[in-house]
C-alpha positions in Angstrom: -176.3 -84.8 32.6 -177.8 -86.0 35.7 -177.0 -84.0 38.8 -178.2 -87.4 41.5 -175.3 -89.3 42.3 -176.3 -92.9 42.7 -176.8 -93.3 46.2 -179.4 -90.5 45.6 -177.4 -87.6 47.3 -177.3 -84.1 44.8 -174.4 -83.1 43.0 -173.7 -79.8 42.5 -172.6 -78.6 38.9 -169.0 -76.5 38.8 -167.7 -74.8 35.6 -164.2 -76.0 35.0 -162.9 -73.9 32.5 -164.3 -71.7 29.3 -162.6 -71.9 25.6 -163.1 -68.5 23.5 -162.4 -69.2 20.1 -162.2 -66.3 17.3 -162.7 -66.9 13.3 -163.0 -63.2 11.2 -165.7 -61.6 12.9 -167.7 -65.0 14.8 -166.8 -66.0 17.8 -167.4 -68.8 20.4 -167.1 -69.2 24.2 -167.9 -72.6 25.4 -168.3 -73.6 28.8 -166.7 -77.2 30.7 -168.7 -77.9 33.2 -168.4 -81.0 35.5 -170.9 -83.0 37.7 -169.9 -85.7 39.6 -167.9 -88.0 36.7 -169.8 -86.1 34.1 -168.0 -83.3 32.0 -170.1 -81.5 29.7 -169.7 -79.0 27.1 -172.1 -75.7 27.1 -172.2 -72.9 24.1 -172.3 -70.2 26.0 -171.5 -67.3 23.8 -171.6 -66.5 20.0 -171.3 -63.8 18.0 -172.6 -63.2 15.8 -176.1 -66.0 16.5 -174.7 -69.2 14.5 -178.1 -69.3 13.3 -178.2 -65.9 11.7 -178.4 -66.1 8.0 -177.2 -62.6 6.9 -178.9 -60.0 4.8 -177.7 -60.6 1.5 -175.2 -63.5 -0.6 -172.1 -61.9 0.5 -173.1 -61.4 4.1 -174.4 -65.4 4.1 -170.7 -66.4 2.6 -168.9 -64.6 5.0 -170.6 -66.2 8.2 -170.4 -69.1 6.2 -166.9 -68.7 6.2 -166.2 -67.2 9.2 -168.7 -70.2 10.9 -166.3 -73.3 9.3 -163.3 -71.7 10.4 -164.3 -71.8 14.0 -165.8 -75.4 13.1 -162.1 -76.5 12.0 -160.4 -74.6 14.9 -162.8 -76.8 17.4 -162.2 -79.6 15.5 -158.5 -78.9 16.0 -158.7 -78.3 19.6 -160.6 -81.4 20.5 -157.9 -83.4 18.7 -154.6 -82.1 20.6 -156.5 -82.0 23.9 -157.8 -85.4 23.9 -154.5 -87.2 25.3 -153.4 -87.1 28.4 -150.1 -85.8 27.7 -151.3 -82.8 25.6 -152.2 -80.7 27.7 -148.8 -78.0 27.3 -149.9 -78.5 23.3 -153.8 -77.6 23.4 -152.6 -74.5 25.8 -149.5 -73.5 23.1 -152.4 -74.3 20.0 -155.1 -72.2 21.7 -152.6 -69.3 22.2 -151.0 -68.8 18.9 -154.6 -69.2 17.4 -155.7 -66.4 19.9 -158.2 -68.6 22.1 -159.2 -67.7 25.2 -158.8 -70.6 27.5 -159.8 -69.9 30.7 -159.5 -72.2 34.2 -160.4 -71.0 37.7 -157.6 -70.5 40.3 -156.5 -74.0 42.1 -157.8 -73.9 45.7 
C-alpha cells in the first residue's frame, strides 16, 4: 500500500478498527488500516504463532483444529460484512461468536 497520493503529497496511515477473533485456545487480532482510498488488512496478533507446529500428534490436531475454525469464522465475517447494508449483521455475527470488533471514537 503506497502511502504518496498522486500529486506526490504523503499520506498518513490511520487504523480504522481491529477484529479479535477466538477459536479453542488460538486467537487472531487483525488490524484495518486505511491510506488514502487504500484499506488494508494487518495480522497483528496470534496466539498461539499460526506457524507453530506443536510438540506431539495431538498437540498438531488441536492447532489444526483450533487454526480452521478461526479460518471459517474469517471466512464468515468477510462474507456478511462485504455489503453495504450489513453492517448491524457483521456487528450481531461478531458478538454472539465472541469477536472483538473494535472502532475508534467518531471525532
Amino acid at each position: 500500500m503506497s502511502n504518496e497520493a498522486s500529486s506526490g503529497q504523503k499520506l498518513s496511515t490511520t487504523t480504522v478498527s481491529s477484529v479479535a477473533v477466538h477459536a479453542g485456545n488460538a486467537s487472531i487480532v487483525i488490524a484495518v488500516l486505511k491510506c488514502g482510498k487504500w484499506v488494508k488488512l494487518q495480522l497483528a496478533e496470534s496466539t498461539p504463532n499460526l506457524l507453530e507446529i506443536g510438540s506431539n500428534q495431538d498437540e498438531t490436531k488441536k492447532l489444526l483444529q483450533d487454526h480452521e475454525l478461526l479460518l471459517t469464522k474469517l471466512k464468515i465475517i468477510r462474507v456478511l460484512c462485504s455489503g453495504e447494508k450489513t453492517n448491524k449483521v457483521c456487528v450481531d455475527f461478531l458478538q454472539s461468536q465472541k469477536c472483538e470488533w473494535n472502532q475508534p471514537p467518531k471525532a
